[in-house]
DRENFI-734618 format. One record per residue: residue number from 0; residue in one letter; y, z, x of N, C-alpha, C in turn. Coordinates in Angstrom, 1 decimal. Layout:
     k   r      nyy      nzz      nxx     cayy     cazz     caxx      cyy      czz      cxx
   NUM   A        Y        Z        X        Y        Z        X        Y        Z        X
...
END
This chain:
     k   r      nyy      nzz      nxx     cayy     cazz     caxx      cyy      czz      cxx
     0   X     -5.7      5.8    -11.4     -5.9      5.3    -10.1     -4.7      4.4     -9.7
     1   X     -3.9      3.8    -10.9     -3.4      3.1    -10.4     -2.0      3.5     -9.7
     2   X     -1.8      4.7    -10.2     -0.4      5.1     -9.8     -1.4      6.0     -8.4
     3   X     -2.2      6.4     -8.2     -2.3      6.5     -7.0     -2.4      6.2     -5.8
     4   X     -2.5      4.8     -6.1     -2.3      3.9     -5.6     -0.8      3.4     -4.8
     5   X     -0.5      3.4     -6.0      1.4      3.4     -5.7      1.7      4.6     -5.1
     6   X      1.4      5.7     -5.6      2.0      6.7     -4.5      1.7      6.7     -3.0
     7   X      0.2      5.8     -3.2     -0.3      5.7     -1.2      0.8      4.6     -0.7
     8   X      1.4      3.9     -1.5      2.0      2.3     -0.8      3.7      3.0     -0.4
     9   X      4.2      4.6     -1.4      5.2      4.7     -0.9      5.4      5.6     -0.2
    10   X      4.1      6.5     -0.1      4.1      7.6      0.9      4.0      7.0      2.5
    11   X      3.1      5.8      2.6      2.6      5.2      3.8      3.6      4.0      3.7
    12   X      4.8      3.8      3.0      5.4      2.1      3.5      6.1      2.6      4.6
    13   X      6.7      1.5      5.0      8.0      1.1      6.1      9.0      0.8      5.5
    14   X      9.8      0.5      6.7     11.3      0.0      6.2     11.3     -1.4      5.3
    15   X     10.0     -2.6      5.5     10.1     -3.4      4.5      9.2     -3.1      3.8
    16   X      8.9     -1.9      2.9      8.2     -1.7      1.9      6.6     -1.7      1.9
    17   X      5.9     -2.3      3.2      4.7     -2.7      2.9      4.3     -1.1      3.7
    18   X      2.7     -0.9      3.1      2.3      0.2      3.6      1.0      0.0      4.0
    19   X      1.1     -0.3      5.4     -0.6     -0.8      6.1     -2.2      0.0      6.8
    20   X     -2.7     -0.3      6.3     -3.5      0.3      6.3     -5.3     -0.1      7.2
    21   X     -5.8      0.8      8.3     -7.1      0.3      8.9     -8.0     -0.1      7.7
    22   X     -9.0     -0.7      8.1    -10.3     -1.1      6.9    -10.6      0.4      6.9
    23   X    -10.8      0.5      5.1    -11.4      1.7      4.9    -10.7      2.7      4.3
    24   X     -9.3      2.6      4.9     -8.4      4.2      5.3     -7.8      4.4      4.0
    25   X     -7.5      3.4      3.1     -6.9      3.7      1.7     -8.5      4.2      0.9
    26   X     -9.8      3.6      0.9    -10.4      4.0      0.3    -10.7      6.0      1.2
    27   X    -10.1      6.1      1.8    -10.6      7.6      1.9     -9.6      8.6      1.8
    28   X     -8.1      7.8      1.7     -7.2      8.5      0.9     -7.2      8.5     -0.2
    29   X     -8.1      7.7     -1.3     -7.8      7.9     -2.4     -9.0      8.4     -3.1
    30   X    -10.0      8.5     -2.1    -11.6      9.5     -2.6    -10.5     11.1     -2.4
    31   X    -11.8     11.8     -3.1    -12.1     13.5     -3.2    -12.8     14.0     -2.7
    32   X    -12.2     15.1     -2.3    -13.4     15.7     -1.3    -13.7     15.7      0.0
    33   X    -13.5     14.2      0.4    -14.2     13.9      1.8    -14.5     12.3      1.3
    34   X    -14.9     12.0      0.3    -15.9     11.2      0.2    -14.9      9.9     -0.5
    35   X    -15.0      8.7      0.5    -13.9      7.4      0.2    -14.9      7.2     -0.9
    36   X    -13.7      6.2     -1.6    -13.9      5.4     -2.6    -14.7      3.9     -2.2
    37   X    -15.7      3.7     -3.2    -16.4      2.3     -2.8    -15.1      0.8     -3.2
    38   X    -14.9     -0.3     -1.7    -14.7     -0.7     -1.5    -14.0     -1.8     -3.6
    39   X    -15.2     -1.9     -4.3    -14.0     -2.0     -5.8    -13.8     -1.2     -6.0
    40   X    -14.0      0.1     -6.7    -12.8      1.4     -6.6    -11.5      0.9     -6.4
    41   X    -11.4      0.9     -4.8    -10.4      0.5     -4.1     -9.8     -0.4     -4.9
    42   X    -10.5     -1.7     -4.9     -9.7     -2.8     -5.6     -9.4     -3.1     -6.6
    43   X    -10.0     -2.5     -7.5    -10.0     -2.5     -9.0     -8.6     -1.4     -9.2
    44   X     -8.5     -0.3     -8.5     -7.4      0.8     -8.7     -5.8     -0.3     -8.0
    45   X     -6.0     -1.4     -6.9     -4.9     -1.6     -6.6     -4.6     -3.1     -7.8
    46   X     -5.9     -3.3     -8.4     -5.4     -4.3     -9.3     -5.1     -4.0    -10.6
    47   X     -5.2     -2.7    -10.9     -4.3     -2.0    -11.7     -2.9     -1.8    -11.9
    48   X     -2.7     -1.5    -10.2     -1.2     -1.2     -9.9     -0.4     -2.5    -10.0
    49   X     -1.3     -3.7     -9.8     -0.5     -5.2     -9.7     -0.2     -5.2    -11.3
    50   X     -0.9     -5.1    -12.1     -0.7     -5.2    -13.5      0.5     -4.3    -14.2
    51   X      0.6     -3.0    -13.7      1.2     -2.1    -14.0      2.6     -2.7    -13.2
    52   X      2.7     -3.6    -12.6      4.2     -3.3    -11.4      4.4     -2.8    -10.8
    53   X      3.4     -1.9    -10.4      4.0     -0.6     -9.2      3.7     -1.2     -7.9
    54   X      3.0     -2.4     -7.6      2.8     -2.8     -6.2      2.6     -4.7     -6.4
    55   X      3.6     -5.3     -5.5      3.7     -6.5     -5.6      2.6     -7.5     -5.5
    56   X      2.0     -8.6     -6.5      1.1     -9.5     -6.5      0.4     -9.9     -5.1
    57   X      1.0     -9.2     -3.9      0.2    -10.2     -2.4     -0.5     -8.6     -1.9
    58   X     -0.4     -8.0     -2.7     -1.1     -6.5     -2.1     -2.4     -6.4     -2.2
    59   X     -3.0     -5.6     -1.1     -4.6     -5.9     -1.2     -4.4     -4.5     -0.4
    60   X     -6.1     -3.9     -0.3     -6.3     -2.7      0.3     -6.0     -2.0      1.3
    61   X     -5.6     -3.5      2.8     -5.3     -3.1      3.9     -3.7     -3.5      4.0
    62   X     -2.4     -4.0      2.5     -1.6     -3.4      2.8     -0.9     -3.2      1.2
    63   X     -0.5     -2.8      1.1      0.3     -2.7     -0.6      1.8     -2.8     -0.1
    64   X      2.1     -3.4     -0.8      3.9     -4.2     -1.1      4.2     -3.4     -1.9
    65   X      5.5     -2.7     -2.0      6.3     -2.5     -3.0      7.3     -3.5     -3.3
    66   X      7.3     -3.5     -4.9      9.0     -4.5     -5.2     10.2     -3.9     -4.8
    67   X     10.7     -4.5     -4.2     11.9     -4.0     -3.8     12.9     -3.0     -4.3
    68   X     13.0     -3.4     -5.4     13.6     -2.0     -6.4     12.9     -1.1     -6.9
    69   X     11.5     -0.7     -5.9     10.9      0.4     -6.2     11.1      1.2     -5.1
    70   X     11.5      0.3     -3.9     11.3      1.1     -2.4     12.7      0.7     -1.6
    71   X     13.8      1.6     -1.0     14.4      1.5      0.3     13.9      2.5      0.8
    72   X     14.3      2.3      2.6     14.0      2.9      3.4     14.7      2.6      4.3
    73   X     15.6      3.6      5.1     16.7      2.4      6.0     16.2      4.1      7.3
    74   X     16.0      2.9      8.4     15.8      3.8      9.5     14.1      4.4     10.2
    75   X     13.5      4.7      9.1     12.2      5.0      9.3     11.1      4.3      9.1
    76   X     10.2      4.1     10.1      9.0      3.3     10.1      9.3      2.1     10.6
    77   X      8.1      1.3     10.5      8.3      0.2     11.5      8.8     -0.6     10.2
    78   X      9.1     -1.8     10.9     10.1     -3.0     10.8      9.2     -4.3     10.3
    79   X      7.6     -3.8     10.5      6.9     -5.3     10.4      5.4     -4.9      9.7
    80   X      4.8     -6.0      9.6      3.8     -5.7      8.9      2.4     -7.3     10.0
    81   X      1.5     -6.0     10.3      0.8     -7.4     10.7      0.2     -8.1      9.7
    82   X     -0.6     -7.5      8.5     -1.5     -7.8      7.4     -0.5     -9.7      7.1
    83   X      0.5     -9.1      6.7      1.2    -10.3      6.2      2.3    -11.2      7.3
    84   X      2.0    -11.1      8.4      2.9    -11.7      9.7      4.2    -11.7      9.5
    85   X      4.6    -10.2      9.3      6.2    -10.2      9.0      6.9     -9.7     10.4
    86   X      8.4     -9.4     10.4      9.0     -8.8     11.9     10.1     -9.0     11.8
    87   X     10.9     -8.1     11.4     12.4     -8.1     10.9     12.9     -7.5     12.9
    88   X     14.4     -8.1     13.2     14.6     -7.7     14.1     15.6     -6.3     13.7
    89   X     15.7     -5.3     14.8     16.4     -4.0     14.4     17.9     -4.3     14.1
END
């Protein structure tokens, strides 16, 4: 779970790495089938990835952080992150 995790934060980041997400929307990209994952699922799999390194300590369901030297991205996606009140100018 936990690298699945990380794969949703680099498939879904931005240019600053964070990859945001509606309530919910990570637990039904990381269910099977149809059917989201219950709310720990969710968090127990991103507190795996905190442990593991693959997603930075302020990550939580509705956004996951990558460390920096896991993620560039120059050009695509947005620029900001509400979850964490970020807003780089272009």
């Amino acid at each position: 779970m936990a690298f699945r995790v990380y794969f949703a934060a680099i498939g879904w980041g931005n240019r600053l790495g964070h990859a945001e997400f509606a309530e919910g929307a990570l637990a039904s990209i990381l269910g099977a089938e149809g059917t989201p994952l219950t709310k720990q699922a969710v968090q127990k799999g991103v507190t795996a990835a905190k442990a593991l390194g693959l997603v930075a300590a302020d990550s939580g369901p509705r956004c996951l952080v990558l460390p920096q030297q896991h993620f560039q991205k120059n050009g695509a996606g947005s620029a900001s992150c509400r979850v964490h009140a970020l807003r780089t100018s272009a």
